[in-house]
C-alpha positions in Angstrom: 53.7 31.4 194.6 50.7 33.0 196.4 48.1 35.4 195.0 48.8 38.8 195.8 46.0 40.8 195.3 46.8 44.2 193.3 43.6 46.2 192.8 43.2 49.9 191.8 42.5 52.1 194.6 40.8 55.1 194.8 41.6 57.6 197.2 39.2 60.8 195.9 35.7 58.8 196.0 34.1 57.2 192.7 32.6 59.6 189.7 31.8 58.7 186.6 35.3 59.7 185.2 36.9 56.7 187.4 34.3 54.4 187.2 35.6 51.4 185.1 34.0 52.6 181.5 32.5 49.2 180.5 30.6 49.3 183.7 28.7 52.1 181.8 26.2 51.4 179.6 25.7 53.8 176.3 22.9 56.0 175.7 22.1 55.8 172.6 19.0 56.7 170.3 17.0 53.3 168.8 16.8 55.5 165.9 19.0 57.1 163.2 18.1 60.9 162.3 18.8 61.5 158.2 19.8 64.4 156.4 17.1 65.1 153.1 15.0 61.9 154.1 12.6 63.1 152.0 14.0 65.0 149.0 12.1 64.2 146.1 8.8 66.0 146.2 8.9 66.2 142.3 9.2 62.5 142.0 6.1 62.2 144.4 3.7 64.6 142.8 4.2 63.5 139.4 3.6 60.0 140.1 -0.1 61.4 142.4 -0.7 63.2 139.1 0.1 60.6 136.7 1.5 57.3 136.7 1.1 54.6 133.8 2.7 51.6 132.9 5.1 51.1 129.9 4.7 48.5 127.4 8.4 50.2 125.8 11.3 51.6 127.1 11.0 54.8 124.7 7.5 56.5 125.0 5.5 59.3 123.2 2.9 61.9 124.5 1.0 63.7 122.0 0.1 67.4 121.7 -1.2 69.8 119.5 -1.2 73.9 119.2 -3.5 76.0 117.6 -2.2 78.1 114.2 0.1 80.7 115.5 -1.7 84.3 115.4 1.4 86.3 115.9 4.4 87.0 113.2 6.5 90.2 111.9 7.9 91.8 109.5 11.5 90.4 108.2 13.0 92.5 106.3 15.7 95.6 107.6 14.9 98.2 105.4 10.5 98.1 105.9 8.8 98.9 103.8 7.0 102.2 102.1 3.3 102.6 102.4 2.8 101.4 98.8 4.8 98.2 99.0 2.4 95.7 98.0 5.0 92.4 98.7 6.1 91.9 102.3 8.6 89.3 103.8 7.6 87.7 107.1 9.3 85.6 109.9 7.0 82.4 109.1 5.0 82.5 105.8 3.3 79.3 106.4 1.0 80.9 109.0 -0.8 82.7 106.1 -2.5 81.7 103.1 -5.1 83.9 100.7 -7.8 85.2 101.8 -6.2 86.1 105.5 -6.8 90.0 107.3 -3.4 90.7 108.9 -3.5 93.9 111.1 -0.1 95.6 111.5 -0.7 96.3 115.3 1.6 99.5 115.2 -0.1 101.5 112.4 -3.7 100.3 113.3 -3.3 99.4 109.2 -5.4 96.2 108.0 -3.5 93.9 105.3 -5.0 91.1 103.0 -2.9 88.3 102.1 -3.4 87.6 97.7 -1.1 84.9 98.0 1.9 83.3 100.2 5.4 82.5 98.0 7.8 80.5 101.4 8.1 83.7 103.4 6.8 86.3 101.0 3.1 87.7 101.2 1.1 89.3 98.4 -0.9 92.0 99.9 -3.5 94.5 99.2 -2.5 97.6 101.5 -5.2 99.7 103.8 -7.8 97.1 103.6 -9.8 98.6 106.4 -10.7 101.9 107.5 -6.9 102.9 108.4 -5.0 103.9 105.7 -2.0 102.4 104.6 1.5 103.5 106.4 5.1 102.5 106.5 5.9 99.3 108.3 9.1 98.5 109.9 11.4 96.0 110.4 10.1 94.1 113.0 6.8 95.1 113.5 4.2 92.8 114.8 1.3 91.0 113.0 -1.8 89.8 114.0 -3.7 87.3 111.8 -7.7 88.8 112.9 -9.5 86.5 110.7 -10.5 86.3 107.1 -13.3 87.8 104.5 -14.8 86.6 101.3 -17.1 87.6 98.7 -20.9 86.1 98.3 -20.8 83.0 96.4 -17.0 82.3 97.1 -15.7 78.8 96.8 -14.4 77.1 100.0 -11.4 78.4 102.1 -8.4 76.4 101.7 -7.9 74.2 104.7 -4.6 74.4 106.8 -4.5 71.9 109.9 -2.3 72.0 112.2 0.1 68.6 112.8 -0.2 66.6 115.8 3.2 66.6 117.5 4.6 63.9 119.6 7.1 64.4 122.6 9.5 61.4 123.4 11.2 60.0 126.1 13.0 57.2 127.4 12.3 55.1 131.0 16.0 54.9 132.6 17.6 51.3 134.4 18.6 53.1 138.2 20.0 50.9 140.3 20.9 50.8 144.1 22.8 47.9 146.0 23.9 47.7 149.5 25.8 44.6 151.3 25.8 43.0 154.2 27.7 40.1 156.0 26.2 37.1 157.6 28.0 38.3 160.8 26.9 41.9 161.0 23.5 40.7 160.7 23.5 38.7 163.4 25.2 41.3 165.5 22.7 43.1 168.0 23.6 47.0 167.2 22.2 50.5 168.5 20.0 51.9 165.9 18.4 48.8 165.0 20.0 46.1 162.9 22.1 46.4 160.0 20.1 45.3 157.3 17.0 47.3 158.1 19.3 50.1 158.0 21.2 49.8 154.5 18.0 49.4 152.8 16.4 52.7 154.2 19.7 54.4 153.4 20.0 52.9 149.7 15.8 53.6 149.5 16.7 57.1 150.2 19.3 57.7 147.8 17.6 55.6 145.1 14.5 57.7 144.9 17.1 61.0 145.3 18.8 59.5 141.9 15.2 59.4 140.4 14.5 62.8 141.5 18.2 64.3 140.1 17.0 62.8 137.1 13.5 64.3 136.9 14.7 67.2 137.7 18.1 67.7 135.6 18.4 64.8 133.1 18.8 64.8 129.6 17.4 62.5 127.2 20.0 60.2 125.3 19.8 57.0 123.9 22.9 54.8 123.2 22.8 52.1 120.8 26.7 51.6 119.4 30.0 52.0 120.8 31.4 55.6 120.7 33.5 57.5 122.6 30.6 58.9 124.9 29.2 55.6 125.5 32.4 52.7 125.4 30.0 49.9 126.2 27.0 48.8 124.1 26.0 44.9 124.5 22.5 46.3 124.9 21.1 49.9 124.8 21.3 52.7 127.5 18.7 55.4 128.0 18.5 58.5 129.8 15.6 60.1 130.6 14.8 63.8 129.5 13.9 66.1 133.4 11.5 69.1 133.3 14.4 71.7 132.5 14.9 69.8 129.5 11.7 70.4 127.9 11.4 73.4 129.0 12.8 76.3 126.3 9.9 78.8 126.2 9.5 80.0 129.8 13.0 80.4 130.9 13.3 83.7 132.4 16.8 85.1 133.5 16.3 87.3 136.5 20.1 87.9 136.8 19.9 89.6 140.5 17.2 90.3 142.9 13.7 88.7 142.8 11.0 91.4 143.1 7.6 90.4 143.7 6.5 92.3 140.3 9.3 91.1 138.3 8.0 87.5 139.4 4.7 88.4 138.5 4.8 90.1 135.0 8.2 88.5 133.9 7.3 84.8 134.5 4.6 84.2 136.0 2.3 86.0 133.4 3.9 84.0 130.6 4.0 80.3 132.1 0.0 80.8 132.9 -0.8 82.7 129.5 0.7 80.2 127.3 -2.2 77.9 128.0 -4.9 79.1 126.2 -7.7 76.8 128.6 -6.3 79.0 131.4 -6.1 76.4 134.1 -5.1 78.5 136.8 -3.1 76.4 138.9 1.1 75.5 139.2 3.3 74.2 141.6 6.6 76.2 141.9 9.9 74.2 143.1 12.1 77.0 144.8 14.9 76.7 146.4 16.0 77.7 149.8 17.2 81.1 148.9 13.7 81.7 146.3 11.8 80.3 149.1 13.2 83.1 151.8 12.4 86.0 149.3 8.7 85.3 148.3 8.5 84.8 152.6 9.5 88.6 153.0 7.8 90.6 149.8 4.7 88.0 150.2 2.6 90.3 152.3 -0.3 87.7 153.2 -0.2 86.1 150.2 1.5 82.5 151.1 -1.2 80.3 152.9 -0.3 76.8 154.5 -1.8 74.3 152.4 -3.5 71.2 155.0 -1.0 68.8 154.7 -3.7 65.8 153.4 -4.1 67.1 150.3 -0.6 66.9 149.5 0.5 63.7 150.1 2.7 64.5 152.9 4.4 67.0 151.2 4.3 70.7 153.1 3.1 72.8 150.8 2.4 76.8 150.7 0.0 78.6 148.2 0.8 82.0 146.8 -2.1 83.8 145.2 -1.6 85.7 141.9 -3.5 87.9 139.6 -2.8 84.9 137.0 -3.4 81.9 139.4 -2.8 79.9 142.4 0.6 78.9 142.5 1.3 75.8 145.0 4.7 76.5 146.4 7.2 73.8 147.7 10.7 74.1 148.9 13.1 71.8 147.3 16.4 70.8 148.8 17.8 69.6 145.6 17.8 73.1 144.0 21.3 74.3 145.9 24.6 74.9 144.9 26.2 77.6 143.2 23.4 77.7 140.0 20.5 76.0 141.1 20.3 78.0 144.4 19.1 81.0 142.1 16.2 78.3 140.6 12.4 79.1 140.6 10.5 75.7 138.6 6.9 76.0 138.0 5.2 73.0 136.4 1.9 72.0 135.4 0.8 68.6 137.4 -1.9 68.2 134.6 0.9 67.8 131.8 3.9 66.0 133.9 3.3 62.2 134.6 5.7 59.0 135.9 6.1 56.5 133.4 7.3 53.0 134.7 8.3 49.9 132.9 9.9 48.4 136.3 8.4 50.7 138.9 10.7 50.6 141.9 11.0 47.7 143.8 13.5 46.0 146.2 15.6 42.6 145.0 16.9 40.4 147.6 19.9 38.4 147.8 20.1 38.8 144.4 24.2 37.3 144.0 24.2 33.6 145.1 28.0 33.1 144.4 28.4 31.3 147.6 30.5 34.1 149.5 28.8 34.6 153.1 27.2 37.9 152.6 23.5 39.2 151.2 23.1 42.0 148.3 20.3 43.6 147.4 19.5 45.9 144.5 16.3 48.7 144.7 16.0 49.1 140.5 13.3 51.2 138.7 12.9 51.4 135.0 10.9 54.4 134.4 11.0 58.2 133.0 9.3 61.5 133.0 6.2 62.1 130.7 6.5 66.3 130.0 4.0 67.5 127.0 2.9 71.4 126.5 6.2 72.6 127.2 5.0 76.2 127.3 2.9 75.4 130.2 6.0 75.1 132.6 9.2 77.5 133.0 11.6 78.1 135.1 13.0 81.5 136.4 16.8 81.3 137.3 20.0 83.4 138.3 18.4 84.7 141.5 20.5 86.6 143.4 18.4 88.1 146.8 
């Protein structure tokens, strides 16, 4: 039988919606764009402010305070002007010899003795006469007195405190076939490609941990933690050291309320006054300081912070590096201010993050490879840092 030709005729002219479609080549970008390729600014900066090695998987910092200067009165009913034995909040911040000014009544006290939370006092001690104190009313330690040829004050030192934590095991894998990498692709090839994905959501896992962990350690079987052939570790985030600066704002963000509710406490609490912190904020924070700012917010030049875009606001109490953070979203963390000091955060590795290749040779044809870190977050002088939250406009 002959050959018959039996071609598809067009009658309207050719356009590219007749054109045979594999005659037309695709145009498609050589790159990929990414959502949040860069989303872990607090990873970055603490490891430009401090990074150290590990020798151990648990690790210590060490602080210390000064003797608190501050108590009050503990007891509901006060006490009459001539009440010579007075029960306080924290007894072991006094000891004989000590002039306690009632800060009410302008009314010096001098501490006889110190029974647990019960002080003997001599009343009026000064040149203000003795008054009633209340329940509640604030003391001030201002010092002590003795007479010529006393014998030596009784010493009271303060104990060195030390803050732990723990370097957590994150891991990322991808997998690939022989075949897909030897297939030619738009975008680049396959391989290239999984590991810039995985690298991005490895150092986002570090970051989610830096930010919002909680430190845990797991040593037996429970029902938290069914598996134990060896121990897990979590590592302990900023929020989780944090207890004295956390400042409920419960609506809208003023500029004043930001000033003298949180801002005056997370840079007072350091007594050297370094006058510098760099405040996380999230997208909705980040608008509102933009509008009541008036000037204030100045574009830090990009080399001095390591890539990261970074505005300043000036305050009475200090410079304040701001830097938007696209982790801090949601229905709670949307309403997040986090202001930390760089001089007292650090990265702690004991495996800093690296890259494994074709770490499973069980003969199937296909390549894995693992991005693992072993490390944690150093946080000491809790009071240092804070956090401002339930922001609402």
């Amino acid at each position: 039988m002959a050959y018959t030709p039996n071609p598809t005729l067009l009658t309207t002219g050719t356009g590219t919606g007749n054109v045979l479609s594999t005659r037309r080549p695709l145009d498609i970008s050589n790159d990929i764009a990414y959502y949040n390729p860069n989303a872990n600014p607090f990873f970055l900066l603490a490891q430009q402010a401090d990074k150290k090695a590990l020798t151990d998987p648990e690790f210590k910092c060490l602080e210390n305070q000064m003797q608190p200067v501050f108590d009050a009165v503990n007891n509901v009913a006060g006490y009459a002007a001539g009440a010579t034995s007075i029960v306080v909040d924290h007894g072991s911040y006094f000891k004989a010899q000590d002039l306690v000014l009632v800060t009410r009544t302008g009314e010096i006290i001098k501490v006889s003795s110190v029974s647990s939370n019960t002080l003997t006092v001599v009343r009026g001690y000064g040149s203000v006469a003795a008054a009633a104190i209340n329940d509640n009313d604030e003391l001030r330690r201002v010092g002590n007195c003795f007479e010529e040829g006393a014998a030596a004050d009784s010493a009271k030192t303060v104990k060195v405190d030390a803050v732990t934590n723990y370097a957590q095991i994150f891991k990322t894998s991808l997998e690939v076939t022989g075949t897909i990498q030897k297939t030619t692709l738009y975008g680049g090839p396959q391989l290239a490609k999984e590991q810039k994905d995985k690298g991005i959501e490895h150092a986002m896992k570090i970051e989610s941990a830096f930010l919002f962990g909680q430190r845990a350690e797991y040593l037996t079987t429970s029902a938290t933690n069914a598996t134990t052939t060896h121990p897990l570790r979590l590592t302990g985030g900023i929020l989780y050291y944090i207890s004295s600066n956390a400042v409920s704002i419960g609506g809208a963000l003023s500029e004043a309320s930001f000033n003298n509710d949180f801002l005056r406490y997370v840079f007072t609490a350091d007594k050297n006054f370094r006058q510098k912190r760099t405040l996380f904020v999230s997208a909705l924070v980040g608008g509102i300081m933009n509008q009541w700012a008036n000037g204030k917010i100045q574009l830090v030049p990009s080399d001095k912070t390591f890539g990261i875009r970074v505005n300043r606001y000036l305050s009475f109490y200090g410079e304040v590096n701001v830097v938007l953070h696209p982790l801090l979203e949601g229905d709670v963390y949307s309403g997040y201010a986090i202001a930390a000091d760089l001089e007292n955060v650090g990265y702690r590795h004991l495996r800093d993050t690296m890259l494994e290749e074709d770490i499973v040779q069980d003969g199937t044809d296909k390549r894995t490879d693992q991005f693992l870190t072993e490390a944690g977050l150093m946080v000491r002088l809790e009071g240092v840092h804070g956090y401002a939250y339930g922001i609402t406009g």
